[in-house]
PDB file of N, CA, C, O and CB in Angstrom:
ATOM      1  N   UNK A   1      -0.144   6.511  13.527  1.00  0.00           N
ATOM      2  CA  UNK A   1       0.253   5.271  14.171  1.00  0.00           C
ATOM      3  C   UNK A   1       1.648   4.882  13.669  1.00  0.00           C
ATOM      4  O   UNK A   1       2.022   4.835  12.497  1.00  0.00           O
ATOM      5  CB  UNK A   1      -0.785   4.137  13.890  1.00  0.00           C
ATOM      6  N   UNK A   2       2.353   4.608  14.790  1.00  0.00           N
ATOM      7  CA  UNK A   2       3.993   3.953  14.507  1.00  0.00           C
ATOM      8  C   UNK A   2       3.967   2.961  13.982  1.00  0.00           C
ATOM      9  O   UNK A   2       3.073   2.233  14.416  1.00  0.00           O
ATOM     10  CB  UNK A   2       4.902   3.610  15.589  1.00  0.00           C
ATOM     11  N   UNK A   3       4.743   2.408  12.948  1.00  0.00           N
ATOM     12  CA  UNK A   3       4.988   0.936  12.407  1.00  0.00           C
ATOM     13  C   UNK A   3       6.179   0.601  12.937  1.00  0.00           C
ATOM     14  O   UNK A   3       6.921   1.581  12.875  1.00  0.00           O
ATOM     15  CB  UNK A   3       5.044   0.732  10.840  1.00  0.00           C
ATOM     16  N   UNK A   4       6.760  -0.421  13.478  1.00  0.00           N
ATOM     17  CA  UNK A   4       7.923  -0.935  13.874  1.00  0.00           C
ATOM     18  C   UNK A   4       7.909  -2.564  13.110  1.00  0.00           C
ATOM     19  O   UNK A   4       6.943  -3.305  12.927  1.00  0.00           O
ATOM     20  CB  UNK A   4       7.985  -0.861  15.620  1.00  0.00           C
ATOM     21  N   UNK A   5       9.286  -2.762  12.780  1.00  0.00           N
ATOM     22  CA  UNK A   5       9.769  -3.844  11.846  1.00  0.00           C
ATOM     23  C   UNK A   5      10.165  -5.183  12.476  1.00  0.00           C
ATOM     24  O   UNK A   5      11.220  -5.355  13.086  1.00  0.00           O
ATOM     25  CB  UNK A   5      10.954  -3.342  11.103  1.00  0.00           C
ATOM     26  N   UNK A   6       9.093  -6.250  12.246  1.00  0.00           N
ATOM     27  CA  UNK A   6       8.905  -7.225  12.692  1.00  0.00           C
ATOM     28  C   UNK A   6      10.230  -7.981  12.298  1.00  0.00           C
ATOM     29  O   UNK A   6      10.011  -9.127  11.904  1.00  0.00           O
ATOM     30  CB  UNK A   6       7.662  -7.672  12.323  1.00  0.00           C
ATOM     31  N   UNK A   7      11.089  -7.736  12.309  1.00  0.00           N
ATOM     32  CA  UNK A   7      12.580  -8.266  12.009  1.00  0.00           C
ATOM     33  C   UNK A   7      13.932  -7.833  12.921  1.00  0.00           C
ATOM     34  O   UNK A   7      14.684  -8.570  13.558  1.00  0.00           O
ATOM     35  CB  UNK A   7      12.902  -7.774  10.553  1.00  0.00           C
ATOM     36  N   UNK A   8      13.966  -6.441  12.759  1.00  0.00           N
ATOM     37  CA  UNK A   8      14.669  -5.855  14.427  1.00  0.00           C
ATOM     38  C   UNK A   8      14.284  -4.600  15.128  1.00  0.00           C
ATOM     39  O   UNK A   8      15.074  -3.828  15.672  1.00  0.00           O
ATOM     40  CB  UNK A   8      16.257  -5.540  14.348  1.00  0.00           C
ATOM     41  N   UNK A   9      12.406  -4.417  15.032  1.00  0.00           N
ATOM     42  CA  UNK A   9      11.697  -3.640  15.981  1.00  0.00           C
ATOM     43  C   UNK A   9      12.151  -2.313  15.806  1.00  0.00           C
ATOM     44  O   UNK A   9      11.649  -1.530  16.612  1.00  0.00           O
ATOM     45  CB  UNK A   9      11.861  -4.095  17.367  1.00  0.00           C
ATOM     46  N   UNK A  10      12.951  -1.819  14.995  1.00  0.00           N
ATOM     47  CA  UNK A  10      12.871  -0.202  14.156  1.00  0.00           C
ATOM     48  C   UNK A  10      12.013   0.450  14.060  1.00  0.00           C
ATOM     49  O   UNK A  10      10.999  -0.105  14.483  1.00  0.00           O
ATOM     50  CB  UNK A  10      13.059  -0.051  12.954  1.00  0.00           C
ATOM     51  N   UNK A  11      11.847   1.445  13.690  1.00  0.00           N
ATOM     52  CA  UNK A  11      10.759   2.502  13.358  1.00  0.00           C
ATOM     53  C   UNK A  11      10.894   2.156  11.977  1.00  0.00           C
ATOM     54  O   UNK A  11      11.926   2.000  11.324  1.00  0.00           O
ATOM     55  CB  UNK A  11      10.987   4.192  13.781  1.00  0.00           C
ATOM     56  N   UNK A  12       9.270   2.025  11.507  1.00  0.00           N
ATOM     57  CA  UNK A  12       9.327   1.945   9.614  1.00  0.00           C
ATOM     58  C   UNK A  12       8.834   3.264   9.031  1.00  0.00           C
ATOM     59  O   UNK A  12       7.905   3.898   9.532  1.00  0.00           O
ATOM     60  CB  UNK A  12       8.144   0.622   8.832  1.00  0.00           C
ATOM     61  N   UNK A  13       9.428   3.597   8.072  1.00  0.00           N
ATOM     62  CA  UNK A  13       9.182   4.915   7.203  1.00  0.00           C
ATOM     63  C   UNK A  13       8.303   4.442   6.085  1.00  0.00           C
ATOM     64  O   UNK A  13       8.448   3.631   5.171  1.00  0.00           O
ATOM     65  CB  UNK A  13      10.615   5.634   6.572  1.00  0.00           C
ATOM     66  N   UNK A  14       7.261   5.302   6.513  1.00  0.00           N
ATOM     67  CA  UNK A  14       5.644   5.411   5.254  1.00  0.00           C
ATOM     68  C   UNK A  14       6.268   5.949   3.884  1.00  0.00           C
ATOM     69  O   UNK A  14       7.048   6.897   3.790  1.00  0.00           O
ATOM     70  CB  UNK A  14       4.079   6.931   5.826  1.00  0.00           C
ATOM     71  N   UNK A  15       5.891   5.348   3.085  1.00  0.00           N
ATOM     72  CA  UNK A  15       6.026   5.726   1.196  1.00  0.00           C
ATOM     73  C   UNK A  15       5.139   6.069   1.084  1.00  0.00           C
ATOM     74  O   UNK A  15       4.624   4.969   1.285  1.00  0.00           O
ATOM     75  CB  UNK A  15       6.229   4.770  -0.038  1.00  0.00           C
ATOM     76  N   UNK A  16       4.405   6.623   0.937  1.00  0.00           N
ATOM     77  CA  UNK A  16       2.913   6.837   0.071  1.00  0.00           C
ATOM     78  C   UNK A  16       3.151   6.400  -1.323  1.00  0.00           C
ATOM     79  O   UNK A  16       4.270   6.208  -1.798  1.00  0.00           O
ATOM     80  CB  UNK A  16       2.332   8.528  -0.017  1.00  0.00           C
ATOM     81  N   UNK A  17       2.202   6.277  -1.853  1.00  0.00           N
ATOM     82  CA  UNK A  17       1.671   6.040  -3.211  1.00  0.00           C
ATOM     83  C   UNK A  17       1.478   7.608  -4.083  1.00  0.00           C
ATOM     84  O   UNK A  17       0.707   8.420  -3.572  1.00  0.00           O
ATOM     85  CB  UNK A  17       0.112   5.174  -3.000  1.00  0.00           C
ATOM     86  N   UNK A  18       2.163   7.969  -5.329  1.00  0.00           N
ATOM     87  CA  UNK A  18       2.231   8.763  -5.814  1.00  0.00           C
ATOM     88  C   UNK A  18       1.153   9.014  -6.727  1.00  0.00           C
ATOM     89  O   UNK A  18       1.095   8.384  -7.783  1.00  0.00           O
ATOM     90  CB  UNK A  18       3.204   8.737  -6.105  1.00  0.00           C
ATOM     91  N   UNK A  19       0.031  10.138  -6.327  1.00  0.00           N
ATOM     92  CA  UNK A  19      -1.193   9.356  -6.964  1.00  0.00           C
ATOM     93  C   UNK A  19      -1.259   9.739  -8.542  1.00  0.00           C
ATOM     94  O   UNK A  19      -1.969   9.208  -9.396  1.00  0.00           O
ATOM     95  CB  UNK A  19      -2.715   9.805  -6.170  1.00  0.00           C
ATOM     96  N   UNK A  20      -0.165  10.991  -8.729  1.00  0.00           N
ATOM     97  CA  UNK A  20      -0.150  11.571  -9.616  1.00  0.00           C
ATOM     98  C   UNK A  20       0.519  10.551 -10.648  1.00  0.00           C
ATOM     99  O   UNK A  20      -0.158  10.826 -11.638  1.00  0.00           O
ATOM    100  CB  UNK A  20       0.372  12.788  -9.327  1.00  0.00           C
ATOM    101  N   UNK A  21       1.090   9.909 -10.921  1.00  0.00           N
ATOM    102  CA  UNK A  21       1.581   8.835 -11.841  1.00  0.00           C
ATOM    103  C   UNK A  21       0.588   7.941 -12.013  1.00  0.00           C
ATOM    104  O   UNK A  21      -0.145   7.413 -11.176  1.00  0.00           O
ATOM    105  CB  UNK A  21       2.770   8.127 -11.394  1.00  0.00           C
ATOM    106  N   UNK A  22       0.666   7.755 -13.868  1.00  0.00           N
ATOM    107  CA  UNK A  22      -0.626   7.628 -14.029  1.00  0.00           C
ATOM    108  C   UNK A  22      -0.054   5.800 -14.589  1.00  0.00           C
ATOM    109  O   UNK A  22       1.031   5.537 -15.107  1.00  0.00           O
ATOM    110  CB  UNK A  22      -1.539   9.019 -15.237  1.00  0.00           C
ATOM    111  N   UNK A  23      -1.178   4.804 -14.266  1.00  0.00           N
ATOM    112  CA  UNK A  23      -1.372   3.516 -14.129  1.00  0.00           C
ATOM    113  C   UNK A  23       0.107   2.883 -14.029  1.00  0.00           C
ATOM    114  O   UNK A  23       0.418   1.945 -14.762  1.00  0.00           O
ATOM    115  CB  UNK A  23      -2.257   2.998 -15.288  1.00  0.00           C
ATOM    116  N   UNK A  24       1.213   3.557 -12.880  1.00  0.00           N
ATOM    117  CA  UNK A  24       2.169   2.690 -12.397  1.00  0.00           C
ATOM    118  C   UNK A  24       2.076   2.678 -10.949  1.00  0.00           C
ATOM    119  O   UNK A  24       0.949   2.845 -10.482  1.00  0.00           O
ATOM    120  CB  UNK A  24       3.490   3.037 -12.851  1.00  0.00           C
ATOM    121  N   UNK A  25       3.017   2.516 -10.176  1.00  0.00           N
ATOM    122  CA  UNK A  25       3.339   2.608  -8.931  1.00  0.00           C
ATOM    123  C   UNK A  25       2.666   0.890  -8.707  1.00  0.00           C
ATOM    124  O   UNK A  25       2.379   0.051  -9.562  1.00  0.00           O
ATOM    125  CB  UNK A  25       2.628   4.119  -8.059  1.00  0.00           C
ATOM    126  N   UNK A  26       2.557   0.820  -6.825  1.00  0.00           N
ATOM    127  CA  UNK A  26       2.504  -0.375  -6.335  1.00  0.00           C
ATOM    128  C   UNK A  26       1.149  -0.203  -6.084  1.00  0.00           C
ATOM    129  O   UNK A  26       0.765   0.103  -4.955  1.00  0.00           O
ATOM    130  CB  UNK A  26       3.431  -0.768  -5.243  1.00  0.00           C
ATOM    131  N   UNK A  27       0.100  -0.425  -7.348  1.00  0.00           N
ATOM    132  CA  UNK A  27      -1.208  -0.336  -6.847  1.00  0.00           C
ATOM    133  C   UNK A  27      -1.940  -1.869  -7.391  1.00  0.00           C
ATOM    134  O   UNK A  27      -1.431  -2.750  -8.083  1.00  0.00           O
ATOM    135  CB  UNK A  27      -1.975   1.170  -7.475  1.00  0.00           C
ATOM    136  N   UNK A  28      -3.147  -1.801  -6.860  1.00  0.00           N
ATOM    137  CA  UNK A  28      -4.321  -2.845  -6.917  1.00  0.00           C
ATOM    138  C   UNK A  28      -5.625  -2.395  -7.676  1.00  0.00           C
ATOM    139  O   UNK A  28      -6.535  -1.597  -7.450  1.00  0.00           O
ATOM    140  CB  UNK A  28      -4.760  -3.205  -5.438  1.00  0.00           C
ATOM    141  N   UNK A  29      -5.366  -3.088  -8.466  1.00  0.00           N
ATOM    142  CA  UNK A  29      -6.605  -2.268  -9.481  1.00  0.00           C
ATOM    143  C   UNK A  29      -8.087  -3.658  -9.424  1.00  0.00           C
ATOM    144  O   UNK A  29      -7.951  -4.879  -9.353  1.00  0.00           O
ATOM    145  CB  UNK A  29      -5.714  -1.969 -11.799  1.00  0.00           C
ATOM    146  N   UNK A  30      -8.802  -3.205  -9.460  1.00  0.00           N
ATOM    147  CA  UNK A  30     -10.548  -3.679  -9.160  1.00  0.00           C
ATOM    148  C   UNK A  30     -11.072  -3.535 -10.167  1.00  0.00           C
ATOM    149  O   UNK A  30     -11.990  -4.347 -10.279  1.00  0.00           O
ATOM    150  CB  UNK A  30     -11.508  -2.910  -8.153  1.00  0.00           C
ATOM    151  N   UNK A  31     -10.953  -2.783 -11.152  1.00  0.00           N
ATOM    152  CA  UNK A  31     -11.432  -2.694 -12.484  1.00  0.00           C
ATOM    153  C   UNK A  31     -10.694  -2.347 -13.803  1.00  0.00           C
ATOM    154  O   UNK A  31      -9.900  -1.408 -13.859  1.00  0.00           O
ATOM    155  CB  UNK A  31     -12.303  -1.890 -12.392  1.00  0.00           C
ATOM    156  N   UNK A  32     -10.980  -3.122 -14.838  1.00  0.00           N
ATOM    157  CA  UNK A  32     -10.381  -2.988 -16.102  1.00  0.00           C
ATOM    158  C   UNK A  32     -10.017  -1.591 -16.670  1.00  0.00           C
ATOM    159  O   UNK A  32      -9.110  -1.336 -17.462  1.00  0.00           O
ATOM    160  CB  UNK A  32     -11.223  -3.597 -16.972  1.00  0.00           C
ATOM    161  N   UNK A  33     -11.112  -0.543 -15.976  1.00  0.00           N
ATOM    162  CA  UNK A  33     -10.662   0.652 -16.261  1.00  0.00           C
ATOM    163  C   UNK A  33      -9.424   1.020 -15.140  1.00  0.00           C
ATOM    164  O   UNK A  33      -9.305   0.330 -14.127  1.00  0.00           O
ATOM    165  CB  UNK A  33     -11.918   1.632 -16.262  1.00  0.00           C
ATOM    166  N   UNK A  34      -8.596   2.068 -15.391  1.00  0.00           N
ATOM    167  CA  UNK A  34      -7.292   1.769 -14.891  1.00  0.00           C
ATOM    168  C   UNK A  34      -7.414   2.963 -14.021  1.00  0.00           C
ATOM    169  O   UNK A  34      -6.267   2.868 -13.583  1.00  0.00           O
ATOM    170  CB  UNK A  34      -5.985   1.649 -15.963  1.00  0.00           C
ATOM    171  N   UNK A  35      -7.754   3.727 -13.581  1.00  0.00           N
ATOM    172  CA  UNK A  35      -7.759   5.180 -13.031  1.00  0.00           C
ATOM    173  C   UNK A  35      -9.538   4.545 -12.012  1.00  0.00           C
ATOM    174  O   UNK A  35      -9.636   4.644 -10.789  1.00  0.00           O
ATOM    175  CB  UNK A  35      -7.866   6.917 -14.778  1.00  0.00           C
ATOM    176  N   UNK A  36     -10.106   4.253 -12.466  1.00  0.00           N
ATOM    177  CA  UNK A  36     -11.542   3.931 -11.364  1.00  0.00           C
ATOM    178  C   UNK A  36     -11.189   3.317 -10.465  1.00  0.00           C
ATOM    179  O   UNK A  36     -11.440   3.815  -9.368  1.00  0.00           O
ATOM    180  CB  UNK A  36     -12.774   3.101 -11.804  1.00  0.00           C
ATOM    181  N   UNK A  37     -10.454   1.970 -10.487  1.00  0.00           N
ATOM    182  CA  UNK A  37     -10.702   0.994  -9.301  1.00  0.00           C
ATOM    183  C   UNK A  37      -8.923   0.653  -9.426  1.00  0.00           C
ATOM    184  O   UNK A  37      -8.350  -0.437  -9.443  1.00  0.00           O
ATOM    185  CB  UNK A  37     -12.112  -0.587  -9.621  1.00  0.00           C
ATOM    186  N   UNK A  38      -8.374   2.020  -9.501  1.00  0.00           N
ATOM    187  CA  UNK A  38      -7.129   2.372  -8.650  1.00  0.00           C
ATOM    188  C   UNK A  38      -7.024   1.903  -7.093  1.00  0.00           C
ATOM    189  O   UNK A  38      -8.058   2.276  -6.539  1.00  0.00           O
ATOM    190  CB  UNK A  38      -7.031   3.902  -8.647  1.00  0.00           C
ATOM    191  N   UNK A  39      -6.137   1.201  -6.142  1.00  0.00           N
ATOM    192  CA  UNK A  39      -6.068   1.027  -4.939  1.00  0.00           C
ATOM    193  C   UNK A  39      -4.509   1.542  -4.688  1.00  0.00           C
ATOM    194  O   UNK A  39      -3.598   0.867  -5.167  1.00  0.00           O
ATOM    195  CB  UNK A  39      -6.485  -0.433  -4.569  1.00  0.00           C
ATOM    196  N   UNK A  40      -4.224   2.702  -3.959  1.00  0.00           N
ATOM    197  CA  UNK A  40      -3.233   2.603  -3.608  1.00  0.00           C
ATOM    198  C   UNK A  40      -2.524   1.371  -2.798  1.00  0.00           C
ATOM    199  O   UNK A  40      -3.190   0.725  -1.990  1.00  0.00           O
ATOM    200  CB  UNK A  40      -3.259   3.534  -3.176  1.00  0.00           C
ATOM    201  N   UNK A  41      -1.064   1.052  -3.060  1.00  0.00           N
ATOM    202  CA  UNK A  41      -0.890   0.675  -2.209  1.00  0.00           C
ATOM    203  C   UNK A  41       0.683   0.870  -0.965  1.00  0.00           C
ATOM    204  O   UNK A  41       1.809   0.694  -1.429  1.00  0.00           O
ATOM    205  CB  UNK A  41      -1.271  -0.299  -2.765  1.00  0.00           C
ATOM    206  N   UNK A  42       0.532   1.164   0.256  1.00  0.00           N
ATOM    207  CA  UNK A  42       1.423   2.106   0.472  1.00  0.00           C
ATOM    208  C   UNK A  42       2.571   0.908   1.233  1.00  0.00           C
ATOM    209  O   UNK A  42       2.184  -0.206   1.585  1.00  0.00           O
ATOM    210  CB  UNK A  42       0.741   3.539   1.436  1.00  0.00           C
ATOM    211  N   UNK A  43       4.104   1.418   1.404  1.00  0.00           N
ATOM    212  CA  UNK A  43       4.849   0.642   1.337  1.00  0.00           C
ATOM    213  C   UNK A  43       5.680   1.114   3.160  1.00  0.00           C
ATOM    214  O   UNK A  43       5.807   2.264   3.582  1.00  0.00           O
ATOM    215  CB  UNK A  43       5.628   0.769  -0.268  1.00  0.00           C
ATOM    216  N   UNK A  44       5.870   0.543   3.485  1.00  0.00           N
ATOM    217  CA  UNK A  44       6.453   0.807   4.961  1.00  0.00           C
ATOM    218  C   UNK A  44       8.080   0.218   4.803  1.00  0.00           C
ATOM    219  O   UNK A  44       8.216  -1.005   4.851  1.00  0.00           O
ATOM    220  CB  UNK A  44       5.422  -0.179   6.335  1.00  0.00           C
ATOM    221  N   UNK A  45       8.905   0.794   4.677  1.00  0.00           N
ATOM    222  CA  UNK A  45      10.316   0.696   5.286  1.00  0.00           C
ATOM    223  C   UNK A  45      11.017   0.728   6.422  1.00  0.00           C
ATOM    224  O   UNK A  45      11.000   1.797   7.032  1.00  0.00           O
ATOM    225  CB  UNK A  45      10.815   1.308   4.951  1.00  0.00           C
ATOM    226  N   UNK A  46      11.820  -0.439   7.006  1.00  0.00           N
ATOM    227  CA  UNK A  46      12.540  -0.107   7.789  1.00  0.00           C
ATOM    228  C   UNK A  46      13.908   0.484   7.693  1.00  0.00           C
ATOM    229  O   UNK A  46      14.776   0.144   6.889  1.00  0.00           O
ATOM    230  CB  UNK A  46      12.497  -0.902   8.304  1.00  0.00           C
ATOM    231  N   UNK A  47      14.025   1.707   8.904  1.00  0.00           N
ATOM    232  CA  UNK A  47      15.128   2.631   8.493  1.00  0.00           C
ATOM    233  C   UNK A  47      16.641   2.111   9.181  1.00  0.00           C
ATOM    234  O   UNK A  47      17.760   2.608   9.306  1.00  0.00           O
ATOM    235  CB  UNK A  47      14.690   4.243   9.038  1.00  0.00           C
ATOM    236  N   UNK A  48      15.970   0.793   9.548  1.00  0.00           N
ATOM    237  CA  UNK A  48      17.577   0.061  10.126  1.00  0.00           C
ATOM    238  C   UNK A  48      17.583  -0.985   9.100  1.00  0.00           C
ATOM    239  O   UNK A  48      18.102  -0.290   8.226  1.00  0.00           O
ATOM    240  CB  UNK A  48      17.696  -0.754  11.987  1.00  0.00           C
ATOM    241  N   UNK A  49      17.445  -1.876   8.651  1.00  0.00           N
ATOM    242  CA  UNK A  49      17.488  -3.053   8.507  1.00  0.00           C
ATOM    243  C   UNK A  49      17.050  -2.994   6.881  1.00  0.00           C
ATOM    244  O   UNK A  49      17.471  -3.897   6.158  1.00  0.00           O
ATOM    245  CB  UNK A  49      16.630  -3.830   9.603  1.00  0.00           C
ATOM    246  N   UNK A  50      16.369  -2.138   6.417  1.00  0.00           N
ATOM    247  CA  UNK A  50      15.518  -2.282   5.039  1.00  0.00           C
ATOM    248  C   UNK A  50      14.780  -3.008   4.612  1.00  0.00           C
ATOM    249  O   UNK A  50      14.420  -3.010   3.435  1.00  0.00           O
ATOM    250  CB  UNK A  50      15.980  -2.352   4.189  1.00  0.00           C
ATOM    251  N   UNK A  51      14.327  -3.927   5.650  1.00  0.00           N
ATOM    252  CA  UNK A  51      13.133  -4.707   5.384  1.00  0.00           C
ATOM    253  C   UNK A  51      11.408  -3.596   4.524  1.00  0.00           C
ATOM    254  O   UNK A  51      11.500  -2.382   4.706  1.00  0.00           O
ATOM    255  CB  UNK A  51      12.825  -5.421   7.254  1.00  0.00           C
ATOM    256  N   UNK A  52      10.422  -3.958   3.925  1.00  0.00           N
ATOM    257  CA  UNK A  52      10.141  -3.752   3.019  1.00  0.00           C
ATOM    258  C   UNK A  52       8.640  -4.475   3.560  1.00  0.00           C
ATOM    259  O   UNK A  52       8.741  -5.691   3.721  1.00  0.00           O
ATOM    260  CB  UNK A  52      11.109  -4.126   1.913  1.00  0.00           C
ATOM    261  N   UNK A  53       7.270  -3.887   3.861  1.00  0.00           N
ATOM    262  CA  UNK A  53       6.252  -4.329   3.922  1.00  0.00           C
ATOM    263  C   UNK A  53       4.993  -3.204   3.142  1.00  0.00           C
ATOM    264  O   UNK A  53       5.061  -1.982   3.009  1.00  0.00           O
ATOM    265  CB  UNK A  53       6.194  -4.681   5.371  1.00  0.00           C
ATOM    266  N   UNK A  54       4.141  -3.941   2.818  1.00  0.00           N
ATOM    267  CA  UNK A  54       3.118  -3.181   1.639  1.00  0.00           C
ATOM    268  C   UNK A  54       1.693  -3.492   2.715  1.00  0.00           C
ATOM    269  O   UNK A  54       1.401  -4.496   3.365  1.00  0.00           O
ATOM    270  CB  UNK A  54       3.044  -4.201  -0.428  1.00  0.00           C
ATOM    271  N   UNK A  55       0.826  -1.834   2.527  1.00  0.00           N
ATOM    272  CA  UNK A  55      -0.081  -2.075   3.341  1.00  0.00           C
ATOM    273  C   UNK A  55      -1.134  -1.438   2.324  1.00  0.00           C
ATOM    274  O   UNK A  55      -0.881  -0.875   1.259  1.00  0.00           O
ATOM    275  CB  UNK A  55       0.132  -1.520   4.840  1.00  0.00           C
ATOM    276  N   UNK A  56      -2.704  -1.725   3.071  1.00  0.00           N
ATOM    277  CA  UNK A  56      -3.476  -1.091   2.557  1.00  0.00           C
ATOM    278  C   UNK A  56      -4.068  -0.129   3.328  1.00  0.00           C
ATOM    279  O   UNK A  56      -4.738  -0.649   4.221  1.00  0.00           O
ATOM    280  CB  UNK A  56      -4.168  -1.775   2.063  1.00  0.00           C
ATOM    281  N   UNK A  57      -4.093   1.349   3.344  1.00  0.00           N
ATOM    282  CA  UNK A  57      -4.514   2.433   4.137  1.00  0.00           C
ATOM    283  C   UNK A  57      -5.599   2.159   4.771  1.00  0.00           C
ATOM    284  O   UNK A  57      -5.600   2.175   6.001  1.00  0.00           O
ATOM    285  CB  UNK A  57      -4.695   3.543   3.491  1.00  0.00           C
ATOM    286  N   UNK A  58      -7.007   1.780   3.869  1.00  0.00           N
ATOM    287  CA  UNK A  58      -8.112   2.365   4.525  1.00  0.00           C
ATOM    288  C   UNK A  58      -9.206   1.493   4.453  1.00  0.00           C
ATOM    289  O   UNK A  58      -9.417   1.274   3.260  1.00  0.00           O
ATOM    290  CB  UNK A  58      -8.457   3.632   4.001  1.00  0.00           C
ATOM    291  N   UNK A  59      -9.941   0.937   5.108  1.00  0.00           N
ATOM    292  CA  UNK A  59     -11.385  -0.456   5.390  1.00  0.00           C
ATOM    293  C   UNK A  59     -11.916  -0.095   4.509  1.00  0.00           C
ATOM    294  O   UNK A  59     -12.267  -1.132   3.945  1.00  0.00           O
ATOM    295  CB  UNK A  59     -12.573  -0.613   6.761  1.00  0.00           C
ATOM    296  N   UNK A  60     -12.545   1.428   3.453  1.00  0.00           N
ATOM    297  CA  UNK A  60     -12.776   1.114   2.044  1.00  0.00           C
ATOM    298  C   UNK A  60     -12.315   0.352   1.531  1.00  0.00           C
ATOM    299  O   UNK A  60     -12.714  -0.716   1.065  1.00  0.00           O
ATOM    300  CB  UNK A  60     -12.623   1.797   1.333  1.00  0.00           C
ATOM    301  N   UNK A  61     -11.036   1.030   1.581  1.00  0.00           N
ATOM    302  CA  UNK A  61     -10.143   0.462   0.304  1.00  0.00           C
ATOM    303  C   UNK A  61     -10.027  -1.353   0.379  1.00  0.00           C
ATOM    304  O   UNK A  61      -9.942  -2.122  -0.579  1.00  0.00           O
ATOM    305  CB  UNK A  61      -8.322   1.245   0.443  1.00  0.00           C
ATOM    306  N   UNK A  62     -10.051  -1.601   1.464  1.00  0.00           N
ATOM    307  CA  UNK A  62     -10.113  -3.034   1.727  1.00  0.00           C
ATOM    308  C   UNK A  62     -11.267  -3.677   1.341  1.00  0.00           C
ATOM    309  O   UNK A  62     -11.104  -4.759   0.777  1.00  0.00           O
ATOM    310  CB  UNK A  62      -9.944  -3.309   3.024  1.00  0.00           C
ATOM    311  N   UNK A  63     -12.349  -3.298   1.498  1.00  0.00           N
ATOM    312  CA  UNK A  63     -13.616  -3.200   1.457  1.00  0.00           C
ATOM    313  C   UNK A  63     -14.187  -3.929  -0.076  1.00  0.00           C
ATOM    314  O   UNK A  63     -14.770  -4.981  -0.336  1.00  0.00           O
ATOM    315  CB  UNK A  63     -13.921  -1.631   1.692  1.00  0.00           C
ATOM    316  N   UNK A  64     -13.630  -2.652  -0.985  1.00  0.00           N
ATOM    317  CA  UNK A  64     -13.538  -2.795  -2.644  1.00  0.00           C
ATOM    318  C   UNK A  64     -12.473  -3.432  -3.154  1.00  0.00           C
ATOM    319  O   UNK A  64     -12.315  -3.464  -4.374  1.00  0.00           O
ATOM    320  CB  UNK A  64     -13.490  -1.531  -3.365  1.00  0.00           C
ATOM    321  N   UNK A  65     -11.544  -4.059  -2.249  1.00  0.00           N
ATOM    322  CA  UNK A  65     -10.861  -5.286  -2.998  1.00  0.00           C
ATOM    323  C   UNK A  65     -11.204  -6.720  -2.381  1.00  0.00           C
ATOM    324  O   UNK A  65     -10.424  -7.621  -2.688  1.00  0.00           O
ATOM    325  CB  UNK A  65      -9.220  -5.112  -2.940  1.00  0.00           C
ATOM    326  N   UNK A  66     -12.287  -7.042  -1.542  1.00  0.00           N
ATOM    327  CA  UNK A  66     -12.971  -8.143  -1.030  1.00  0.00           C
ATOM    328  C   UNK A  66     -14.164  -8.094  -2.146  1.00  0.00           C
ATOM    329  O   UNK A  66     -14.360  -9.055  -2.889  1.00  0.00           O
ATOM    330  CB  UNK A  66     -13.415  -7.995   0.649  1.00  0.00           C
ATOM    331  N   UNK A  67     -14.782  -7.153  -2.193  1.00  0.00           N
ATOM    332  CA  UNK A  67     -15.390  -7.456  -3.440  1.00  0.00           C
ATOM    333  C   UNK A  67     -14.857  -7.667  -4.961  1.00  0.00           C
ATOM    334  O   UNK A  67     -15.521  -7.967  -5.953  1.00  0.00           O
ATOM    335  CB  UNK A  67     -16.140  -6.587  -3.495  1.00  0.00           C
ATOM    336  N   UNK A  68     -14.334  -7.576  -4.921  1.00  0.00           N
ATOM    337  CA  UNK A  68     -13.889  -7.384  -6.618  1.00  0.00           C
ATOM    338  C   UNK A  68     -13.268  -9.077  -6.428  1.00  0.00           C
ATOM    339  O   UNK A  68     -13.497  -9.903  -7.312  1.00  0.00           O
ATOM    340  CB  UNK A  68     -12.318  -5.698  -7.175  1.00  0.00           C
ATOM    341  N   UNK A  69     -12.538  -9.413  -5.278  1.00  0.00           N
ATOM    342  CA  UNK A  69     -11.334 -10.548  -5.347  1.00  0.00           C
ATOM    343  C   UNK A  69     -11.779 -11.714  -4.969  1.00  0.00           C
ATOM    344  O   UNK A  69     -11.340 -12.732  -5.504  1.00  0.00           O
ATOM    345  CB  UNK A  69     -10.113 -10.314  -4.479  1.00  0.00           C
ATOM    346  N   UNK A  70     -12.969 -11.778  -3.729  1.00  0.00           N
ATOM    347  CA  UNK A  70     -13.615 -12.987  -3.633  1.00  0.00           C
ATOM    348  C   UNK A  70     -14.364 -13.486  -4.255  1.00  0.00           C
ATOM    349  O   UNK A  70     -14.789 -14.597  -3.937  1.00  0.00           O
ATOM    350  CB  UNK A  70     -14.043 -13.128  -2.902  1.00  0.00           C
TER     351      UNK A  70
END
């Protein structure tokens, strides 16, 4: 699925989350242990403008941060 940039309608470029780096990057963690309730979180760029939006991949993953957060 295309992302386009709610600022001047660009195409946005996917970052992934580097899973191999261990307890940094732009993640959401669910549990005190740091590697279990890891959440990636992945970052969308626009390639005109550089606007900058953070998403969450997957209705798990959403899933296990409604529990942990509500």
């Amino acid at each position: 699925m295309e992302h386009f940039c709610p600022k001047c309608q660009s195409s946005m470029i996917r970052i992934p989350d580097n899973p191999y780096r261990y307890a940094s990057g732009n993640n959401i963690y669910t549990s005190r242990a740091t590697l279990i309730g890891k959440i990636p979180v992945v970052r969308y760029v626009c390639s005109r403008c550089g606007f900058v939006e953070n998403w969450i991949d997957t209705k798990e993953d959403l899933e296990k941060i409604k529990k942990a957060f509500q």
